[in-house]
C-alpha positions as MATLAB code, in Angstrom:
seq = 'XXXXXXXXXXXXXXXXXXXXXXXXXXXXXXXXXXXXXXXXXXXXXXXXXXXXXXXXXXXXXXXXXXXXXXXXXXXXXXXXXXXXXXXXXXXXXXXXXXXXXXXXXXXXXXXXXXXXXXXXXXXXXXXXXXXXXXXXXXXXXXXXXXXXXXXXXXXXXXXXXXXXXXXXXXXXXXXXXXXXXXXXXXXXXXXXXXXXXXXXXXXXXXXXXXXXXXXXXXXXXXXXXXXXXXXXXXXXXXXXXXXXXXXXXXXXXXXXXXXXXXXXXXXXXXXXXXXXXXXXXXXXXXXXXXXXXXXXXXXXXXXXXXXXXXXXXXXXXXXXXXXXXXXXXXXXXXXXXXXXXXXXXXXXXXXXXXXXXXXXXXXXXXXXXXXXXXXXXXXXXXXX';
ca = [
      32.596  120.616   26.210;
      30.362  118.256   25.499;
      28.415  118.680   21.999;
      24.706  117.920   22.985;
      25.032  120.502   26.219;
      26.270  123.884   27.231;
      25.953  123.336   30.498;
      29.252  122.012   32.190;
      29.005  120.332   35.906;
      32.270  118.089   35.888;
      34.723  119.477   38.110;
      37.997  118.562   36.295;
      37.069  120.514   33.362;
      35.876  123.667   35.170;
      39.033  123.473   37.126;
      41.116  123.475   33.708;
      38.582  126.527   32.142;
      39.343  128.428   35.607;
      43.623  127.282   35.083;
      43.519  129.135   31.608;
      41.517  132.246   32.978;
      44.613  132.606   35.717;
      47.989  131.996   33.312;
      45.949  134.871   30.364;
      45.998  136.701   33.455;
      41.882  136.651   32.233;
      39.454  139.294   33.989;
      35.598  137.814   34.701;
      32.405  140.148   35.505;
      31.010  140.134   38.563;
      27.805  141.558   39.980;
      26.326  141.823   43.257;
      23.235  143.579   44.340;
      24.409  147.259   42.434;
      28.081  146.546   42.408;
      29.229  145.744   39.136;
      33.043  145.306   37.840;
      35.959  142.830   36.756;
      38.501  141.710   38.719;
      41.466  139.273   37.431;
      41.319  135.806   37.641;
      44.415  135.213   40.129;
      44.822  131.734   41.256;
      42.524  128.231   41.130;
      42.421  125.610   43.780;
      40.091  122.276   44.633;
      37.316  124.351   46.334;
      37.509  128.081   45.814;
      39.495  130.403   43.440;
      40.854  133.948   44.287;
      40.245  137.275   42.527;
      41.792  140.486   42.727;
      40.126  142.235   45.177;
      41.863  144.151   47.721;
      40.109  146.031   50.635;
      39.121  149.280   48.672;
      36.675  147.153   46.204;
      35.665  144.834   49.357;
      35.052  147.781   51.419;
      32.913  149.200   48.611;
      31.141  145.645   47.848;
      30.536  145.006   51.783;
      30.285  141.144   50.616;
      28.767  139.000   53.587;
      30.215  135.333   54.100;
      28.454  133.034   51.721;
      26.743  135.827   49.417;
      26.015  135.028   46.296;
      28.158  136.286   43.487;
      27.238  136.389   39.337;
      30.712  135.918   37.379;
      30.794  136.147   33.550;
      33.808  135.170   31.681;
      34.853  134.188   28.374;
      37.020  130.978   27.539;
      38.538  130.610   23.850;
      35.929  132.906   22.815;
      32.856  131.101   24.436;
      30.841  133.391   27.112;
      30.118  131.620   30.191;
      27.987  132.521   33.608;
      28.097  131.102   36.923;
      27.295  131.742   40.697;
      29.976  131.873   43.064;
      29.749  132.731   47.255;
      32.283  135.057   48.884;
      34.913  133.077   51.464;
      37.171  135.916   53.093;
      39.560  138.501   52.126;
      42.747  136.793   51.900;
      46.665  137.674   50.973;
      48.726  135.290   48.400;
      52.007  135.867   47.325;
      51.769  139.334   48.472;
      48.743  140.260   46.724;
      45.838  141.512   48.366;
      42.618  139.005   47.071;
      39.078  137.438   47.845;
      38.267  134.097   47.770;
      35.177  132.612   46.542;
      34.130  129.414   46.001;
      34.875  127.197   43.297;
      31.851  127.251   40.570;
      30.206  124.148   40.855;
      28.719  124.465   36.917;
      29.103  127.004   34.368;
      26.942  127.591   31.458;
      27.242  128.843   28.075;
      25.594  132.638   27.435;
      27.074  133.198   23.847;
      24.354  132.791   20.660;
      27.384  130.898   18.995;
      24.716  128.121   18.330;
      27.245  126.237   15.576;
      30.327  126.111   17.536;
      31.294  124.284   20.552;
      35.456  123.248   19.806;
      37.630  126.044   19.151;
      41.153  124.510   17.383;
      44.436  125.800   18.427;
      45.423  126.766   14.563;
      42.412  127.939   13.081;
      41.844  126.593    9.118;
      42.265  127.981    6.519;
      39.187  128.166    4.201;
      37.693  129.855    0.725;
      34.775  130.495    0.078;
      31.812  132.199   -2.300;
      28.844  134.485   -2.239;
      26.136  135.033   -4.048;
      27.744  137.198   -6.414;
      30.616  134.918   -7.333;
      33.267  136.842   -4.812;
      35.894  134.546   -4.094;
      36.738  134.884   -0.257;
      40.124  134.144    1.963;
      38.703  133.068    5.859;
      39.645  131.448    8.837;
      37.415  129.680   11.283;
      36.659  130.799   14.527;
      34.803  127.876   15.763;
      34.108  124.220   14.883;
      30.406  122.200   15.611;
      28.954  118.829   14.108;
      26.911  120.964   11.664;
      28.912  124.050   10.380;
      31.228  126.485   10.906;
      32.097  129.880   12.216;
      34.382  131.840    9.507;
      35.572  135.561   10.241;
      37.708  137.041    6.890;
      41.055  137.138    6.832;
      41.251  140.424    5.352;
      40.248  142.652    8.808;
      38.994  145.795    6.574;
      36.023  143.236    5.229;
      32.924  143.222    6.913;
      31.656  139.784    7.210;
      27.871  141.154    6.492;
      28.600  142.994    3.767;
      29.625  140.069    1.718;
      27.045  137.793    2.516;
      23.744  138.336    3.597;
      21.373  135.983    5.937;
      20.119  132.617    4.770;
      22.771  133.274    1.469;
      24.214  129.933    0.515;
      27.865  129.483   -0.122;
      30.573  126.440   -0.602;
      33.718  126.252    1.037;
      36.988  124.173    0.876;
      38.161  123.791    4.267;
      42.002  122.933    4.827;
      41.672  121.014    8.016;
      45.134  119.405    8.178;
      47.731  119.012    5.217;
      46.187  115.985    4.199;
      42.557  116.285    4.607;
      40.229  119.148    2.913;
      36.731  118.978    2.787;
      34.526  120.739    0.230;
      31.011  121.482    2.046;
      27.757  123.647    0.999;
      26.393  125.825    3.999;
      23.800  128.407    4.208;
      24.529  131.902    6.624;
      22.484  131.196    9.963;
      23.714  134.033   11.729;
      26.169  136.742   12.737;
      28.543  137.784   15.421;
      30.566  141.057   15.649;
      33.235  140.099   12.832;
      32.024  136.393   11.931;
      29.630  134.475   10.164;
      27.512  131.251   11.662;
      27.505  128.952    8.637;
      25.211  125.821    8.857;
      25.491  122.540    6.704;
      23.118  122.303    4.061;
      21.321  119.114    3.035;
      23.162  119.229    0.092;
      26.519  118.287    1.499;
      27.939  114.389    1.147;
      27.312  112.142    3.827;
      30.520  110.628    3.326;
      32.305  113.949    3.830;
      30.112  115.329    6.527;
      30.767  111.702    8.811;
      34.811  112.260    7.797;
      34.765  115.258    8.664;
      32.524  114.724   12.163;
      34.915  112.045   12.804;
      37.893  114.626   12.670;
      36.033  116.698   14.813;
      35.284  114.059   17.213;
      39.664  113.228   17.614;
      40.095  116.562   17.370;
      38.472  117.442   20.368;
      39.660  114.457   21.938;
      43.357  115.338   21.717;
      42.701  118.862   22.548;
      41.143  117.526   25.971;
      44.057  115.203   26.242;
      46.294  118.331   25.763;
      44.527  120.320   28.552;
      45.104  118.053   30.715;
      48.488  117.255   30.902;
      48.890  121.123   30.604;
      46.747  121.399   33.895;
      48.406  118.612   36.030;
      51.920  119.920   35.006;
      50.857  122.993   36.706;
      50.151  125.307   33.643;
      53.257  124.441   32.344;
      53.131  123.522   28.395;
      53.190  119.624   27.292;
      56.462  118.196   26.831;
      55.585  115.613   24.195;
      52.966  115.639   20.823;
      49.413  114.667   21.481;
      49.178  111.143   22.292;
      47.243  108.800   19.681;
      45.244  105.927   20.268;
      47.307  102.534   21.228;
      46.508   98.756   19.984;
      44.307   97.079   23.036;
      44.767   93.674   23.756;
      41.598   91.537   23.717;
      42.986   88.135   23.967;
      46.659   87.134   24.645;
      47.053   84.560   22.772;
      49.466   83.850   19.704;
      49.048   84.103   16.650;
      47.532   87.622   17.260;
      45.351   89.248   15.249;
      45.244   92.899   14.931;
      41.769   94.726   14.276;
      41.935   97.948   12.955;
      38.763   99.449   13.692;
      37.080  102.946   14.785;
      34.388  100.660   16.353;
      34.838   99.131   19.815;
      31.588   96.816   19.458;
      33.028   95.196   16.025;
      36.541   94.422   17.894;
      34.844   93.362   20.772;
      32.740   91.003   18.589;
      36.091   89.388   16.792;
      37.425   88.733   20.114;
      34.919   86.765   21.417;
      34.636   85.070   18.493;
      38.289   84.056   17.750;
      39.134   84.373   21.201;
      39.293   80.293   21.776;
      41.903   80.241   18.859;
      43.766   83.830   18.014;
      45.030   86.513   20.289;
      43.045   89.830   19.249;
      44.046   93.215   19.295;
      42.609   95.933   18.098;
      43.228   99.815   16.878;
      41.490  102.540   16.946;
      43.966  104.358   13.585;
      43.781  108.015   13.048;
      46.987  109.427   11.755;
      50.134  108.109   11.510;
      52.361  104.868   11.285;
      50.792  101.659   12.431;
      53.909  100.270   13.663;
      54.819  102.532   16.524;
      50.918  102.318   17.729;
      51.949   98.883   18.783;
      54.584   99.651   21.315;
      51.945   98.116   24.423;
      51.406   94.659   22.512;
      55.572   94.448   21.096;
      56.910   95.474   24.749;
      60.708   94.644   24.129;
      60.089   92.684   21.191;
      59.571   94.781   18.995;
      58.619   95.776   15.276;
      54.668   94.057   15.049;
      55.094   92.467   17.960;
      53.061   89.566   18.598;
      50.534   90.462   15.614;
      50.726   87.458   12.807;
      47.896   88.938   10.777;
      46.057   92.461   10.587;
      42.307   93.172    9.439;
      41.411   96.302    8.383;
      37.715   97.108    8.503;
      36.018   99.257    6.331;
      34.898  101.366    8.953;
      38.134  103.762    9.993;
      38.252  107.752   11.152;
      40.122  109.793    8.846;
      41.484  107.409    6.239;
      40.078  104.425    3.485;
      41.144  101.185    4.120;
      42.540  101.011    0.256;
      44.946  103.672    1.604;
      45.810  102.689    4.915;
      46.348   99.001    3.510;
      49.042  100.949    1.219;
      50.739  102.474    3.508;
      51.317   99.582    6.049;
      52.665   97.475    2.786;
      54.341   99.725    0.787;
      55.706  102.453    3.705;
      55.840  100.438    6.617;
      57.149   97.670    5.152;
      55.558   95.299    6.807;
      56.566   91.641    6.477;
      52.236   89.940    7.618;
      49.184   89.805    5.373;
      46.934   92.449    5.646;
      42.978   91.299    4.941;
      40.282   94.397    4.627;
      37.356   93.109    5.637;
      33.471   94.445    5.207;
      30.395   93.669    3.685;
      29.533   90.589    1.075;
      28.232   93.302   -1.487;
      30.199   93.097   -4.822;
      33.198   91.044   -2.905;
      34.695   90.369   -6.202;
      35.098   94.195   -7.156;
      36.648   95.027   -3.319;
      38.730   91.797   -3.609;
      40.534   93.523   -6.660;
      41.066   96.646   -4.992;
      42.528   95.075   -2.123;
      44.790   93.030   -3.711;
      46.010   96.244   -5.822;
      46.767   98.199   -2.638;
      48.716   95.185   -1.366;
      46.600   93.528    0.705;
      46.387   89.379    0.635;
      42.710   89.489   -0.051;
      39.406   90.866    1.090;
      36.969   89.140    3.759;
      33.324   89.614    4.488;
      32.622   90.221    7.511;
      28.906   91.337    7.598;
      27.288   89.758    7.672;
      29.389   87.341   10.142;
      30.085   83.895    9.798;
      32.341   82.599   11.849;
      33.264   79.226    9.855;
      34.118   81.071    6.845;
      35.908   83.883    9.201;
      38.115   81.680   10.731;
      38.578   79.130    7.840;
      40.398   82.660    5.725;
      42.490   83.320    8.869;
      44.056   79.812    9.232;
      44.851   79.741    5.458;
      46.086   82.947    5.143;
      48.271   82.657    8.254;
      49.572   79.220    7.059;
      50.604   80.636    3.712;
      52.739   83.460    5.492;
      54.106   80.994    8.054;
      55.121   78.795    5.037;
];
Protein backbone atom coordinates (compact mmCIF):
# COMPACT_ATOMS: atom_id res chain seq x y z
CA UNK A 1 0.00 0.00 0.00
CA UNK A 2 1.11 3.07 -0.64
CA UNK A 3 3.47 4.71 2.19
CA UNK A 4 2.04 8.34 2.50
CA UNK A 5 -1.81 6.81 2.76
CA UNK A 6 -3.87 4.16 4.42
CA UNK A 7 -6.53 4.61 2.47
CA UNK A 8 -6.60 2.22 -0.66
CA UNK A 9 -9.13 3.10 -3.74
CA UNK A 10 -7.33 1.19 -6.71
CA UNK A 11 -9.26 -1.68 -7.67
CA UNK A 12 -6.49 -4.15 -8.70
CA UNK A 13 -5.04 -4.12 -5.36
CA UNK A 14 -8.28 -4.52 -3.37
CA UNK A 15 -9.12 -7.30 -5.69
CA UNK A 16 -5.65 -9.08 -4.76
CA UNK A 17 -6.26 -8.14 -0.64
CA UNK A 18 -9.91 -9.76 -1.19
CA UNK A 19 -7.90 -13.06 -3.44
CA UNK A 20 -5.74 -13.71 -0.21
CA UNK A 21 -8.78 -13.35 2.28
CA UNK A 22 -10.55 -16.35 0.01
CA UNK A 23 -7.38 -19.03 -0.53
CA UNK A 24 -6.60 -18.43 3.96
CA UNK A 25 -10.06 -19.37 3.81
CA UNK A 26 -9.99 -15.64 5.94
CA UNK A 27 -13.26 -14.70 8.03
CA UNK A 28 -14.17 -10.61 7.98
CA UNK A 29 -16.67 -8.82 10.59
CA UNK A 30 -19.65 -7.65 9.57
CA UNK A 31 -22.28 -5.46 11.18
CA UNK A 32 -25.59 -4.33 10.30
CA UNK A 33 -28.05 -2.39 12.28
CA UNK A 34 -27.74 -5.04 15.66
CA UNK A 35 -26.51 -8.00 13.73
CA UNK A 36 -23.04 -8.59 14.32
CA UNK A 37 -20.80 -11.77 13.19
CA UNK A 38 -18.06 -13.23 10.71
CA UNK A 39 -18.64 -15.05 7.89
CA UNK A 40 -15.73 -16.57 5.53
CA UNK A 41 -14.43 -14.89 2.78
CA UNK A 42 -15.56 -17.45 -0.10
CA UNK A 43 -14.90 -16.28 -3.53
CA UNK A 44 -13.82 -12.65 -5.32
CA UNK A 45 -14.98 -11.44 -8.65
CA UNK A 46 -14.82 -7.89 -10.80
CA UNK A 47 -17.88 -6.38 -8.99
CA UNK A 48 -19.02 -8.21 -5.90
CA UNK A 49 -17.51 -10.97 -3.65
CA UNK A 50 -19.47 -13.80 -1.83
CA UNK A 51 -19.56 -14.71 1.87
CA UNK A 52 -20.76 -17.53 3.69
CA UNK A 53 -24.06 -16.89 4.44
CA UNK A 54 -26.68 -19.36 4.00
CA UNK A 55 -30.45 -18.71 4.66
CA UNK A 56 -30.42 -19.24 8.55
CA UNK A 57 -27.95 -16.04 9.06
CA UNK A 58 -29.90 -14.17 6.05
CA UNK A 59 -33.13 -15.00 7.54
CA UNK A 60 -31.85 -13.66 10.86
CA UNK A 61 -30.06 -10.46 9.14
CA UNK A 62 -33.33 -9.73 6.90
CA UNK A 63 -30.68 -7.74 4.58
CA UNK A 64 -32.68 -5.50 1.99
CA UNK A 65 -31.16 -5.16 -1.67
CA UNK A 66 -28.52 -2.49 -1.60
CA UNK A 67 -28.18 -2.16 2.38
CA UNK A 68 -25.30 -1.08 3.60
CA UNK A 69 -22.91 -3.49 5.18
CA UNK A 70 -19.59 -2.61 7.69
CA UNK A 71 -16.84 -5.46 7.00
CA UNK A 72 -13.61 -5.54 9.07
CA UNK A 73 -10.83 -7.75 8.11
CA UNK A 74 -7.29 -8.16 8.62
CA UNK A 75 -4.62 -8.64 5.72
CA UNK A 76 -0.90 -9.74 6.72
CA UNK A 77 -1.66 -8.41 10.01
CA UNK A 78 -3.01 -4.90 8.95
CA UNK A 79 -6.83 -4.19 10.15
CA UNK A 80 -8.89 -2.82 7.49
CA UNK A 81 -12.76 -1.41 7.28
CA UNK A 82 -14.97 -0.95 4.47
CA UNK A 83 -18.71 -0.61 3.38
CA UNK A 84 -20.16 -3.12 1.28
CA UNK A 85 -24.21 -3.40 -0.08
CA UNK A 86 -26.02 -6.75 -0.04
CA UNK A 87 -26.74 -8.27 -3.87
CA UNK A 88 -28.84 -11.61 -3.33
CA UNK A 89 -28.56 -14.88 -1.74
CA UNK A 90 -26.84 -16.95 -4.16
CA UNK A 91 -25.46 -20.82 -4.48
CA UNK A 92 -21.69 -21.53 -5.82
CA UNK A 93 -20.21 -24.70 -6.07
CA UNK A 94 -22.78 -26.07 -3.86
CA UNK A 95 -22.42 -23.74 -1.12
CA UNK A 96 -25.10 -21.75 0.12
CA UNK A 97 -23.67 -17.71 0.04
CA UNK A 98 -24.51 -13.87 -0.23
CA UNK A 99 -23.18 -11.64 -2.49
CA UNK A 100 -22.22 -8.18 -1.86
CA UNK A 101 -20.60 -5.80 -3.68
CA UNK A 102 -17.10 -5.40 -4.33
CA UNK A 103 -15.51 -2.66 -1.77
CA UNK A 104 -14.79 0.19 -3.71
CA UNK A 105 -11.89 1.48 -0.92
CA UNK A 106 -10.71 0.05 2.19
CA UNK A 107 -8.98 1.79 4.92
CA UNK A 108 -6.54 1.04 7.48
CA UNK A 109 -8.06 0.83 11.38
CA UNK A 110 -4.84 -0.66 13.06
CA UNK A 111 -2.57 2.03 15.37
CA UNK A 112 0.44 0.21 13.59
CA UNK A 113 1.58 3.86 12.77
CA UNK A 114 5.41 2.51 11.74
CA UNK A 115 4.53 -0.23 9.49
CA UNK A 116 2.96 -0.35 6.19
CA UNK A 117 5.08 -3.58 4.19
CA UNK A 118 4.94 -6.76 5.87
CA UNK A 119 8.01 -9.18 4.23
CA UNK A 120 7.34 -12.72 3.47
CA UNK A 121 10.50 -13.94 5.80
CA UNK A 122 10.52 -11.74 8.59
CA UNK A 123 14.40 -10.53 9.75
CA UNK A 124 16.14 -11.47 11.97
CA UNK A 125 17.31 -8.75 14.44
CA UNK A 126 19.21 -8.09 18.07
CA UNK A 127 18.77 -5.75 19.99
CA UNK A 128 19.35 -3.81 23.63
CA UNK A 129 17.57 -2.19 26.50
CA UNK A 130 18.23 0.03 28.86
CA UNK A 131 19.72 -2.32 31.12
CA UNK A 132 22.22 -3.84 28.73
CA UNK A 133 19.84 -7.14 27.96
CA UNK A 134 20.87 -8.47 24.82
CA UNK A 135 17.61 -9.47 22.84
CA UNK A 136 16.85 -12.21 19.87
CA UNK A 137 13.60 -10.55 17.61
CA UNK A 138 11.97 -10.74 14.50
CA UNK A 139 10.09 -8.01 12.73
CA UNK A 140 6.61 -7.92 12.26
CA UNK A 141 6.38 -4.98 10.06
CA UNK A 142 8.57 -2.69 7.93
CA UNK A 143 7.93 1.50 7.38
CA UNK A 144 10.35 4.35 6.07
CA UNK A 145 11.03 5.27 9.73
CA UNK A 146 11.27 2.13 12.02
CA UNK A 147 10.31 -1.04 12.77
CA UNK A 148 7.90 -3.38 14.43
CA UNK A 149 9.94 -6.23 16.45
CA UNK A 150 7.96 -8.98 18.53
CA UNK A 151 10.72 -11.47 20.55
CA UNK A 152 11.55 -14.51 19.40
CA UNK A 153 11.43 -16.12 22.62
CA UNK A 154 7.22 -16.31 23.00
CA UNK A 155 7.46 -16.55 27.04
CA UNK A 156 9.02 -12.71 26.84
CA UNK A 157 6.82 -9.98 27.16
CA UNK A 158 7.76 -7.31 24.81
CA UNK A 159 6.85 -4.52 27.67
CA UNK A 160 8.58 -5.94 30.19
CA UNK A 161 11.89 -5.49 28.56
CA UNK A 162 11.57 -2.18 27.36
CA UNK A 163 9.59 0.50 28.49
CA UNK A 164 8.02 3.61 26.38
CA UNK A 165 10.20 6.27 24.82
CA UNK A 166 13.41 3.69 25.99
CA UNK A 167 16.06 3.92 23.32
CA UNK A 168 17.70 0.88 21.92
CA UNK A 169 20.12 -0.16 18.77
CA UNK A 170 19.55 -2.92 16.61
CA UNK A 171 21.40 -4.91 13.84
CA UNK A 172 18.93 -5.87 11.40
CA UNK A 173 19.76 -8.93 9.00
CA UNK A 174 17.77 -7.85 6.03
CA UNK A 175 19.18 -10.22 3.39
CA UNK A 176 22.55 -12.29 3.59
CA UNK A 177 24.38 -9.53 2.33
CA UNK A 178 23.01 -6.43 3.73
CA UNK A 179 22.64 -5.60 7.68
CA UNK A 180 21.97 -2.39 8.94
CA UNK A 181 22.87 -1.15 12.42
CA UNK A 182 20.11 1.61 13.41
CA UNK A 183 19.27 3.57 16.85
CA UNK A 184 15.39 3.74 17.55
CA UNK A 185 13.44 4.89 20.44
CA UNK A 186 9.99 2.61 21.67
CA UNK A 187 6.92 4.67 20.21
CA UNK A 188 4.44 2.26 21.07
CA UNK A 189 2.98 -1.17 21.74
CA UNK A 190 0.78 -3.83 20.31
CA UNK A 191 -0.36 -7.11 21.97
CA UNK A 192 3.15 -9.00 21.64
CA UNK A 193 5.26 -6.23 19.66
CA UNK A 194 7.05 -3.19 19.96
CA UNK A 195 6.65 0.12 17.50
CA UNK A 196 10.28 1.23 17.24
CA UNK A 197 10.90 4.68 15.56
CA UNK A 198 14.28 5.95 13.98
CA UNK A 199 16.08 8.24 16.02
CA UNK A 200 17.93 11.31 14.73
CA UNK A 201 20.88 9.68 15.61
CA UNK A 202 20.90 7.07 12.90
CA UNK A 203 23.26 7.56 9.51
CA UNK A 204 21.78 9.07 6.65
CA UNK A 205 23.66 6.89 4.51
CA UNK A 206 22.20 3.79 6.17
CA UNK A 207 18.73 5.07 6.72
CA UNK A 208 18.51 6.06 2.50
CA UNK A 209 20.13 2.22 1.92
CA UNK A 210 18.05 0.89 3.83
CA UNK A 211 14.71 3.05 2.50
CA UNK A 212 15.92 2.10 -0.81
CA UNK A 213 15.63 -1.71 0.15
CA UNK A 214 12.41 -1.04 1.38
CA UNK A 215 11.32 0.76 -1.59
CA UNK A 216 12.41 -2.79 -4.09
CA UNK A 217 11.26 -4.66 -1.54
CA UNK A 218 7.88 -3.68 -1.75
CA UNK A 219 8.13 -3.44 -5.31
CA UNK A 220 8.83 -7.13 -5.91
CA UNK A 221 6.41 -8.15 -3.34
CA UNK A 222 3.65 -6.24 -5.51
CA UNK A 223 5.15 -7.81 -8.55
CA UNK A 224 4.74 -11.20 -6.72
CA UNK A 225 1.02 -10.58 -5.91
CA UNK A 226 0.29 -10.13 -8.98
CA UNK A 227 1.31 -12.80 -10.97
CA UNK A 228 -0.04 -14.89 -7.96
CA UNK A 229 -3.53 -13.18 -8.59
CA UNK A 230 -3.74 -13.46 -12.46
CA UNK A 231 -2.57 -17.16 -12.26
CA UNK A 232 -5.65 -17.63 -10.32
CA UNK A 233 -4.20 -17.97 -6.71
CA UNK A 234 -1.93 -20.32 -7.90
CA UNK A 235 1.85 -19.70 -6.59
CA UNK A 236 4.53 -17.98 -9.09
CA UNK A 237 6.36 -20.25 -11.20
CA UNK A 238 9.56 -18.24 -11.56
CA UNK A 239 11.82 -15.83 -8.85
CA UNK A 240 10.81 -12.24 -8.60
CA UNK A 241 11.60 -10.46 -11.66
CA UNK A 242 14.42 -7.62 -11.44
CA UNK A 243 14.69 -4.56 -13.21
CA UNK A 244 15.85 -4.90 -17.11
CA UNK A 245 18.39 -2.46 -19.13
CA UNK A 246 15.95 0.18 -21.13
CA UNK A 247 16.94 1.28 -24.32
CA UNK A 248 17.14 5.08 -24.76
CA UNK A 249 18.76 5.36 -28.06
CA UNK A 250 19.51 2.51 -30.57
CA UNK A 251 22.36 3.36 -31.77
CA UNK A 252 25.91 1.60 -31.70
CA UNK A 253 28.34 1.93 -29.81
CA UNK A 254 25.89 1.69 -26.80
CA UNK A 255 26.38 2.96 -23.71
CA UNK A 256 25.03 1.42 -20.67
CA UNK A 257 23.94 3.72 -17.60
CA UNK A 258 23.71 2.16 -14.50
CA UNK A 259 21.63 4.30 -12.50
CA UNK A 260 18.74 4.20 -9.70
CA UNK A 261 17.73 7.60 -11.25
CA UNK A 262 15.52 7.80 -14.35
CA UNK A 263 16.05 11.75 -14.74
CA UNK A 264 20.09 11.27 -14.82
CA UNK A 265 19.67 8.44 -17.68
CA UNK A 266 17.23 10.36 -19.32
CA UNK A 267 19.64 13.35 -19.26
CA UNK A 268 22.73 11.13 -20.88
CA UNK A 269 20.47 10.15 -23.56
CA UNK A 270 19.59 13.24 -24.80
CA UNK A 271 22.80 14.32 -24.54
CA UNK A 272 24.78 11.53 -26.34
CA UNK A 273 21.86 10.55 -28.14
CA UNK A 274 23.20 12.23 -31.67
CA UNK A 275 26.38 9.99 -31.22
CA UNK A 276 25.99 6.74 -28.71
CA UNK A 277 23.15 4.35 -28.24
CA UNK A 278 22.11 4.66 -24.39
CA UNK A 279 20.82 2.24 -22.16
CA UNK A 280 20.31 2.33 -18.90
CA UNK A 281 19.81 0.07 -15.50
CA UNK A 282 18.13 0.40 -12.76
CA UNK A 283 20.84 -2.55 -10.59
CA UNK A 284 19.65 -4.01 -7.41
CA UNK A 285 20.93 -7.48 -6.87
CA UNK A 286 22.49 -9.69 -8.96
CA UNK A 287 24.65 -10.22 -12.21
CA UNK A 288 24.69 -7.41 -14.69
CA UNK A 289 25.00 -9.60 -17.56
CA UNK A 290 21.75 -11.50 -17.59
CA UNK A 291 19.85 -7.95 -16.89
CA UNK A 292 20.71 -7.35 -20.48
CA UNK A 293 18.82 -10.11 -22.15
CA UNK A 294 16.17 -7.14 -23.91
CA UNK A 295 19.21 -5.06 -25.43
CA UNK A 296 21.54 -8.65 -26.46
CA UNK A 297 18.26 -10.39 -28.00
CA UNK A 298 20.09 -13.40 -29.77
CA UNK A 299 23.34 -11.89 -29.58
CA UNK A 300 24.19 -12.32 -26.65
CA UNK A 301 26.73 -11.83 -23.65
CA UNK A 302 26.72 -7.52 -23.38
CA UNK A 303 25.01 -7.26 -26.24
CA UNK A 304 25.23 -4.15 -28.05
CA UNK A 305 26.80 -2.23 -24.90
CA UNK A 306 30.59 -0.98 -25.90
CA UNK A 307 31.01 0.93 -22.66
CA UNK A 308 29.17 1.00 -19.13
CA UNK A 309 28.93 4.05 -16.58
CA UNK A 310 28.25 3.47 -13.28
CA UNK A 311 26.89 6.41 -11.32
CA UNK A 312 27.41 7.01 -7.92
CA UNK A 313 23.94 7.00 -7.17
CA UNK A 314 22.78 3.01 -7.05
CA UNK A 315 20.05 1.09 -4.57
CA UNK A 316 21.61 -1.44 -2.53
CA UNK A 317 25.24 -1.53 -3.59
CA UNK A 318 28.59 1.14 -4.00
CA UNK A 319 29.72 1.62 -7.24
CA UNK A 320 33.48 0.55 -5.96
CA UNK A 321 31.73 -2.83 -5.48
CA UNK A 322 29.52 -3.24 -8.23
CA UNK A 323 32.48 -2.03 -10.60
CA UNK A 324 34.27 -5.26 -8.95
CA UNK A 325 32.03 -7.51 -9.55
CA UNK A 326 31.25 -6.79 -13.30
CA UNK A 327 35.32 -6.97 -13.80
CA UNK A 328 36.47 -9.43 -11.68
CA UNK A 329 33.08 -11.94 -11.54
CA UNK A 330 31.49 -11.23 -14.62
CA UNK A 331 34.29 -11.12 -16.53
CA UNK A 332 33.51 -8.67 -18.61
CA UNK A 333 35.65 -7.92 -21.67
CA UNK A 334 34.36 -3.32 -21.93
CA UNK A 335 35.61 -0.48 -19.76
CA UNK A 336 33.66 0.34 -16.99
CA UNK A 337 33.81 4.40 -16.03
CA UNK A 338 32.06 5.43 -12.45
CA UNK A 339 31.04 8.60 -12.85
CA UNK A 340 29.87 11.48 -10.13
CA UNK A 341 30.78 14.61 -8.81
CA UNK A 342 34.18 16.82 -9.57
CA UNK A 343 34.88 16.83 -5.68
CA UNK A 344 38.33 15.25 -4.91
CA UNK A 345 38.31 13.44 -8.60
CA UNK A 346 41.82 12.49 -8.03
CA UNK A 347 41.07 10.43 -4.73
CA UNK A 348 37.76 8.58 -6.60
CA UNK A 349 39.94 8.18 -9.75
CA UNK A 350 42.26 5.87 -7.55
CA UNK A 351 39.58 3.95 -6.16
CA UNK A 352 38.15 3.28 -9.38
CA UNK A 353 40.97 2.22 -11.02
CA UNK A 354 41.68 -0.27 -7.92
CA UNK A 355 38.25 -1.90 -8.29
CA UNK A 356 38.95 -2.31 -12.01
CA UNK A 357 37.38 0.27 -13.54
CA UNK A 358 39.21 2.32 -16.65
CA UNK A 359 38.86 5.58 -14.83
CA UNK A 360 36.46 7.88 -13.09
CA UNK A 361 34.31 10.77 -14.85
CA UNK A 362 32.58 13.79 -13.47
CA UNK A 363 29.53 14.08 -14.26
CA UNK A 364 28.06 16.89 -12.03
CA UNK A 365 28.29 19.04 -12.68
CA UNK A 366 27.73 18.19 -16.60
CA UNK A 367 29.72 19.13 -19.37
CA UNK A 368 29.07 17.64 -22.26
CA UNK A 369 32.50 18.38 -24.23
CA UNK A 370 34.50 16.86 -21.60
CA UNK A 371 31.66 13.95 -21.28
CA UNK A 372 31.85 12.93 -24.59
CA UNK A 373 35.58 13.73 -25.30
CA UNK A 374 36.30 10.57 -22.17
CA UNK A 375 33.80 8.33 -24.03
CA UNK A 376 35.42 8.49 -27.53
CA UNK A 377 38.90 7.91 -25.99
CA UNK A 378 38.07 5.37 -23.81
CA UNK A 379 36.04 3.48 -26.42
CA UNK A 380 38.90 3.89 -28.98
CA UNK A 381 41.43 2.41 -26.59
CA UNK A 382 39.17 -0.81 -26.09
CA UNK A 383 38.37 -0.98 -29.81
CA UNK A 384 42.19 -0.83 -30.39
Amino acid sequence: MPTDSRTIDDSLSIRMILQRLCLAGAKASLACRNNRSQFQVLFQEPDRILLRLGPPELAVWNLGVRENVSMIFEDRGFRFETVIEFLEAVERDGIACAAFTAPRTLRRVDERTLAFFVPGDAPKVTFSNSRNDLLDGQIRGMGRDGFEVYLRDSTQKIHEVLRMGEESTLDVDLEDDFRITATARVAYFGENHVGMKFTDKVDKTVLGQYRNWLDVQERIQKDKDREVFESGGRAPSRGAVMPQARLWVDRRPCILVVTEREDFARHMAEALGRKYGVASLDYITGSVQPLLKPLAGEEGGWGPVSLIIIHNQLRLVSPLELSRQVVTQEQCPLPVLLAGTEEDVDLKRNRAMAAGAVDYMAVEPFRILAVLRKLDETIKLFEG
